[in-house]
FIKOL-871063 format. One record per residue (C-alpha): x, y, z. Coordinates in steps of 0.25 Angstrom, whole numbers, padded with zeros to 4 digits, always signed. Example, Ala and Ser with C-alpha at 12.3 -4.5 7.8 and 13.67 -1.06 7.14 Angstrom:
2
+0049-0018+0031/+0055-0004+0029/
# end
This chain:
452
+0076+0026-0090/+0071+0038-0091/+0069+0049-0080/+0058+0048-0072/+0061+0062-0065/+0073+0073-0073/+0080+0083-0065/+0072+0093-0070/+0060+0086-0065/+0065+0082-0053/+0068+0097-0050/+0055+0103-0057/+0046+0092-0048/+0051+0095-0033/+0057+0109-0035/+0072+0103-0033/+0086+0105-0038/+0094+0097-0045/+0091+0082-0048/+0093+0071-0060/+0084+0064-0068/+0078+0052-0061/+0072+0039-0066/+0066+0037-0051/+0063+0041-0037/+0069+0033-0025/+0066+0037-0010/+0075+0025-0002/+0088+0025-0007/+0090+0010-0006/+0079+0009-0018/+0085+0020-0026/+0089+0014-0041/+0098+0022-0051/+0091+0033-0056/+0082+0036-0043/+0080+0050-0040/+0080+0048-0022/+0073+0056-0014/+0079+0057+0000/+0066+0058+0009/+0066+0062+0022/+0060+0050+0032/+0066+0042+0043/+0080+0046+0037/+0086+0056+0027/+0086+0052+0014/+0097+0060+0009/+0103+0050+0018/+0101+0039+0007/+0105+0047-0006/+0120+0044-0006/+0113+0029-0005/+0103+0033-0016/+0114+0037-0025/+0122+0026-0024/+0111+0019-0030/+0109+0026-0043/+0100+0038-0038/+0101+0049-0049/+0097+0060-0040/+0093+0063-0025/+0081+0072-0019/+0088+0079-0009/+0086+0092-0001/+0103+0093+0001/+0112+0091-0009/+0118+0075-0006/+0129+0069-0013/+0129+0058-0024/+0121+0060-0035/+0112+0072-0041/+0101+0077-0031/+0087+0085-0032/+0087+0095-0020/+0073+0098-0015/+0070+0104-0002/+0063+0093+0005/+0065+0079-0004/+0049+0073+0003/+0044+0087-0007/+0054+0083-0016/+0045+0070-0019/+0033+0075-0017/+0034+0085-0027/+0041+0074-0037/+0029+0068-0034/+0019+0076-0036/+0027+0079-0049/+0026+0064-0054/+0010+0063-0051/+0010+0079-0060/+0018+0072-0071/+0011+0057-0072/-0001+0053-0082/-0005+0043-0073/-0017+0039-0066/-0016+0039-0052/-0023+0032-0041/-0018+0035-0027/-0022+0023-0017/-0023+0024-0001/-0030+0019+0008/-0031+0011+0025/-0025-0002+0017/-0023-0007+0003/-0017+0004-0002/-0006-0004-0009/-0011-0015-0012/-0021-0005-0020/-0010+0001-0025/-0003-0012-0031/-0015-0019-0037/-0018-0005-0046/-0003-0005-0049/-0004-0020-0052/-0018-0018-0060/-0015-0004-0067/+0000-0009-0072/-0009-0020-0081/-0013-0008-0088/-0003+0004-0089/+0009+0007-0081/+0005+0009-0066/+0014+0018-0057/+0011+0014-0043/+0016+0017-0028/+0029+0008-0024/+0028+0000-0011/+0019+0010-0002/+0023+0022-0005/+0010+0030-0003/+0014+0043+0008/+0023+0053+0007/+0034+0051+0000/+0027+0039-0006/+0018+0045-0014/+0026+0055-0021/+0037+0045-0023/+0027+0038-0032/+0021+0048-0038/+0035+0053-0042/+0041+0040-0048/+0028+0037-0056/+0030+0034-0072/+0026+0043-0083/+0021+0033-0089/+0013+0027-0079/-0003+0027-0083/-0007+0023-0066/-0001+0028-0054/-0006+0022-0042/-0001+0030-0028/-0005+0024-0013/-0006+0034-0002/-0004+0032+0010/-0006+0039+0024/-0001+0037+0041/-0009+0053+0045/-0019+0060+0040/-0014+0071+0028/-0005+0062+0022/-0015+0055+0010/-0018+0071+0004/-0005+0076+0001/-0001+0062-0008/-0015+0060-0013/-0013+0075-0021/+0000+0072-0024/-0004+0058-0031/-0015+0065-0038/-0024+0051-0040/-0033+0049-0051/-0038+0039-0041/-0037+0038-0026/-0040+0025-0021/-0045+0022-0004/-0043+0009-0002/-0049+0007+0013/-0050+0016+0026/-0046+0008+0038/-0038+0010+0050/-0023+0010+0046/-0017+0024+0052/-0030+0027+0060/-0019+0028+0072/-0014+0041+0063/-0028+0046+0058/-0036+0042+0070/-0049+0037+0063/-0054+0028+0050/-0061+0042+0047/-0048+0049+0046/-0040+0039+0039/-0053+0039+0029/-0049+0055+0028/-0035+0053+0025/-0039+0041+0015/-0048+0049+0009/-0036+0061+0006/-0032+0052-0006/-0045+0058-0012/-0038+0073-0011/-0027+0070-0022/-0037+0062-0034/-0038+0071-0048/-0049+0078-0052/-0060+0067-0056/-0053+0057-0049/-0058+0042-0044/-0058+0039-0028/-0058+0024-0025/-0064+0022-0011/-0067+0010-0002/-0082+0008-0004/-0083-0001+0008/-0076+0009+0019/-0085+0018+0029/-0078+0030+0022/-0080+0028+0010/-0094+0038+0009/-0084+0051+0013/-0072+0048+0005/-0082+0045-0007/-0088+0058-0005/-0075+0063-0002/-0069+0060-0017/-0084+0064-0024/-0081+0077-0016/-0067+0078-0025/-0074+0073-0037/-0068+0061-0036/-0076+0046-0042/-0078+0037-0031/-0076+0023-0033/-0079+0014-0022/-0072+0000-0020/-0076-0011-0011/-0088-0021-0007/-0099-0010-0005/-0111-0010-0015/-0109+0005-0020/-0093+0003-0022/-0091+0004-0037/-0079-0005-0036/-0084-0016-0029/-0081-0030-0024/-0092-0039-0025/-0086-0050-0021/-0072-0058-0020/-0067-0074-0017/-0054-0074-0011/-0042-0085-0011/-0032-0087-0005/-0022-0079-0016/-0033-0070-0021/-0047-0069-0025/-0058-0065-0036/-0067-0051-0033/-0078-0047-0041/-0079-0032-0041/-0090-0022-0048/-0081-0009-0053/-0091+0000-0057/-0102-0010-0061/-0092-0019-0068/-0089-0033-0062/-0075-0038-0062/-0068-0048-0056/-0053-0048-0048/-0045-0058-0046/-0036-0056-0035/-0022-0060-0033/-0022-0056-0019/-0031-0062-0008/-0041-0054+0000/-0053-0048-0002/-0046-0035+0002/-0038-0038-0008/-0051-0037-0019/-0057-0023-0012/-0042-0018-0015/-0045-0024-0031/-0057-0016-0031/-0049-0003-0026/-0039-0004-0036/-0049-0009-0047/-0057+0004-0046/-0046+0013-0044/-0040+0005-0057/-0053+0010-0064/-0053+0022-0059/-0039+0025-0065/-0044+0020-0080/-0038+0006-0079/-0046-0006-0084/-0053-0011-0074/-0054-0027-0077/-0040-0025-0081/-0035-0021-0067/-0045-0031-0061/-0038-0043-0069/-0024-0039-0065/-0027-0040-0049/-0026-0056-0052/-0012-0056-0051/-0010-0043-0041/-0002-0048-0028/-0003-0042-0015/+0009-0036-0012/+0021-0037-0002/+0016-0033+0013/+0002-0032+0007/-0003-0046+0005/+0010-0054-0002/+0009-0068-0003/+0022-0075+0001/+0023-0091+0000/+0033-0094+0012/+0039-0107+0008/+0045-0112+0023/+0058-0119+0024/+0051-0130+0032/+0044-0133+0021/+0031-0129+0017/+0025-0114+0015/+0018-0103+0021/+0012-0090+0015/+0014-0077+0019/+0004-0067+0017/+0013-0052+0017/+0004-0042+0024/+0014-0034+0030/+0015-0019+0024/+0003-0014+0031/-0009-0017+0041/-0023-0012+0046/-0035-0019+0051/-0041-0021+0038/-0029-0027+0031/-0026-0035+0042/-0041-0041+0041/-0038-0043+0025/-0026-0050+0027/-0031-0058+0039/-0040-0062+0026/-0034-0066+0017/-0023-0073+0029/-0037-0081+0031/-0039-0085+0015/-0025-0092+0014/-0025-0108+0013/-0016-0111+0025/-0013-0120+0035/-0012-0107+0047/-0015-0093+0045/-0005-0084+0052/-0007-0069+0054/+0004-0061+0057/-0001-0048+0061/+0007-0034+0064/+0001-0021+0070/-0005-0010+0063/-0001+0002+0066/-0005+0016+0066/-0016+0014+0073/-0016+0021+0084/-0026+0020+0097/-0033+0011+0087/-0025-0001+0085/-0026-0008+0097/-0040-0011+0095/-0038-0012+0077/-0027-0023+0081/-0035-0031+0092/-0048-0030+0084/-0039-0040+0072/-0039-0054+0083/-0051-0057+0077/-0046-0057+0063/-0032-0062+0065/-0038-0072+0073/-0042-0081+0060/-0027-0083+0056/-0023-0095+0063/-0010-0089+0070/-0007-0074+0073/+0005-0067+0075/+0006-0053+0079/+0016-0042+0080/+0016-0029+0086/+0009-0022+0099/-0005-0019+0093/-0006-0033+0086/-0004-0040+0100/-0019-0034+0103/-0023-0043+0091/-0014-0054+0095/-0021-0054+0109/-0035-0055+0104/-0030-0069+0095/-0035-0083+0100/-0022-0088+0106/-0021-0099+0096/-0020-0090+0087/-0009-0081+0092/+0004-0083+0082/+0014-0072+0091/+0014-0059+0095/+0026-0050+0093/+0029-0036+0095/+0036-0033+0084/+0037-0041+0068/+0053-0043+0070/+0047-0052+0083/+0037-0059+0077/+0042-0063+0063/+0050-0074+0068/+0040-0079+0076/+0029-0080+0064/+0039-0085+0055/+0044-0096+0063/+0028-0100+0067/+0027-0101+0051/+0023-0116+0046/+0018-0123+0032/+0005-0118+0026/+0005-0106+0034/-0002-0092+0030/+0004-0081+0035/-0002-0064+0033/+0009-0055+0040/+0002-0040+0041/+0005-0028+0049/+0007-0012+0048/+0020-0009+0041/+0026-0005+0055/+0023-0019+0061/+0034-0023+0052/+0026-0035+0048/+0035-0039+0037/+0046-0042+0045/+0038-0055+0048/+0035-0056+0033/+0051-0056+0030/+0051-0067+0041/+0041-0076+0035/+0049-0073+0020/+0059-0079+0027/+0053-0093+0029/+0051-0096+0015/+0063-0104+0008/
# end
């Protein structure tokens, strides 16, 4: 294989000494495969820490800022800078076109249905797992392919400042919004704010670049007029009459569902293989970004049939219980706010099934405001037919449930996954969702578990 990064690049790139020639970049050393170049980051421990580790697994060189033993190492004063700047170095070099997504919710998902609709059509370079702050960002920039024709970066943010610094690092072609809503308003104080820092992602498009923004949000007036004040096209998705991409309408199933969309005056269908019509706004989204970037716009819109929604964010899991019988699981797990709650809650309603369980976790980062943003979900968790909760914010929502509806209450997942697992019986739905810090996949692992 040959070198993604040489010695001499390494060194030109972050201002560094030493180094090897690299054919990719690793920042845990447990995932570190021969020929990795691994960074030792500071975070909640020392990376140099690891490199012993890294070597042993076939790292050719380590960014360090001391000399460490094992294997050749590029010395940098502080390795964060270090990746950043091989960063920033990686986006200089690449031919692609890039689309940076963010956004209150979706941004993943956004991101896997472009790199799964953009790969159809030239080789896509896309984000790993969530990889969208700090280190994240120049991570992918710096792994990205010469070859690759798309590059497609999510950014993410907990406090205000942190969207600008990745957004002109990525350097998008196109930079997509998917939503304002309330996740992190505990950090930003106000929907307004968040709609600020959203709207940084516009700070980093090239010249002539294309803004895709959520025709259908309050905000979406000022950031338009934000990105026409950067001479930046606007193109707005969603259900509102003036939105150039827009949904015109959409018929859901259980398993997916079939939108007709106008993109520019042009009608085309989408068939979805992920349920929800939130799942159809997000098409949209990616369709005209897809567009935006010079990809064939019926092209993309044919491959979404087989796009899957992905683990945490939707996953579809068949349980096949040892009593006999089965259950599905519906994997919400990675992330939660008040509006992807609702979607989920959704699309838990749309699934043929003899009980509907929600299992709900708190949100966080919500500050003063959560209290109320949980208890204000009853009414909508009170259509599954059993609801389990966990964690100290969700008992508000819990309280507010008809008690025949009330599943259990836990204050923590480690409590309550046994408990919903053993509650569990043939024909049952269940959607499992929660903030990343609720630790709601610990109940998903337990449900796994079930299936023989």
């Amino acid at each position: 294989m040959s070198a993604l990064w040489t010695a001499a690049d390494l060194c030109a790139a972050t201002g560094g000494t030493g180094g090897a020639d690299v054919t990719g970049i690793a920042i845990d050393s447990r995932a570190t495969v021969a020929g990795d170049l691994f960074v030792a980051l500071l975070a909640e421990r020392d990376g140099h820490d690891f490199v012993a580790d890294a070597f042993g697994r076939g790292a050719a060189c380590a960014m360090v800022t001391r000399d460490m033993p094992g294997g050749p190492c590029l010395r940098v004063a502080d390795t964060l800078d270090g990746l950043t700047a091989l960063g920033a170095a990686g986006r200089a070099r690449s031919r692609a076109r890039v689309v940076a997504v963010t956004g209150s919710v979706a941004k993943t998902t956004v991101k896997e249905m472009l790199r799964h609709g953009l790969s159809a059509q030239a080789p896509v370079h896309a984000s790993a797992a969530s990889h969208n702050n700090q280190w994240g960002v120049p991570l992918t920039l710096a792994r990205q392919q010469p070859g690759a024709a798309y590059a497609v970066i999510e950014i993410g943010m907990n406090n205000r400042g942190e969207i600008a610094p990745l957004a002109r690092l990525a350097q998008p072609h196109v930079a997509v919004i998917t939503n304002i809503g309330t996740a992190h308003i505990g950090h930003l104080g106000s929907e307004a704010a968040i709609a600020d820092e959203k709207g940084d992602i516009l700070l980093g498009l090239t010249q002539g670049g294309t803004a895709v923004l959520p025709a259908d949000s309050p905000f979406f007036a000022s950031l338009a007029a934000r990105a026409k004040s950067q001479g930046a096209a606007v193109v707005g998705f969603g259900e509102a009459p003036e939105a150039s991409a827009r949904l015109l309408g959409f018929t859901g199933s259980a398993e997916g569902g079939v939108a007709e969309v106008s993109l520019h005056g042009t009608h085309l269908t989408i068939a979805l293989g992920a349920p929800g019509r939130h799942m159809a706004v997000n098409a949209l989204a990616a369709l005209a970004a897809a567009a935006a970037l010079g990809a064939d716009p019926a092209r993309f819109a044919a491959s979404l049939a087989d796009f899957d929604a992905v683990a945490g964010r939707g996953q579809r899991i068949a349980l096949r219980l040892a009593g006999g019988g089965q259950a599905l699981l519906l994997d919400e797990s990675y992330n939660a706010s008040t509006a992807s709650i609702r979607a989920a809650l959704a699309v838990l309603a749309a699934q043929p099934a003899r009980r509907r369980i929600a299992v709900l976790g708190d949100m966080r980062e919500l500050g003063e405001h959560g209290p109320a943003l949980h208890a204000g979900l009853a009414a909508d968790a009170a259509a599954a037919d059993l609801v389990f909760a966990c964690g100290p914010l969700m008992a508000g929502m819990f309280a507010g449930l008809p008690a025949e509806k009330r599943g259990a209450h836990a204050d923590d997942s480690a409590t309550l996954a046994p408990i919903v697992a053993a509650a569990v019986r043939d024909g049952d739905a269940l959607m499992v969702k929660g903030s990343l810090g609720s630790r709601m996949a610990v109940v998903v692992t337990a449900l796994k578990g079930l299936s023989q």
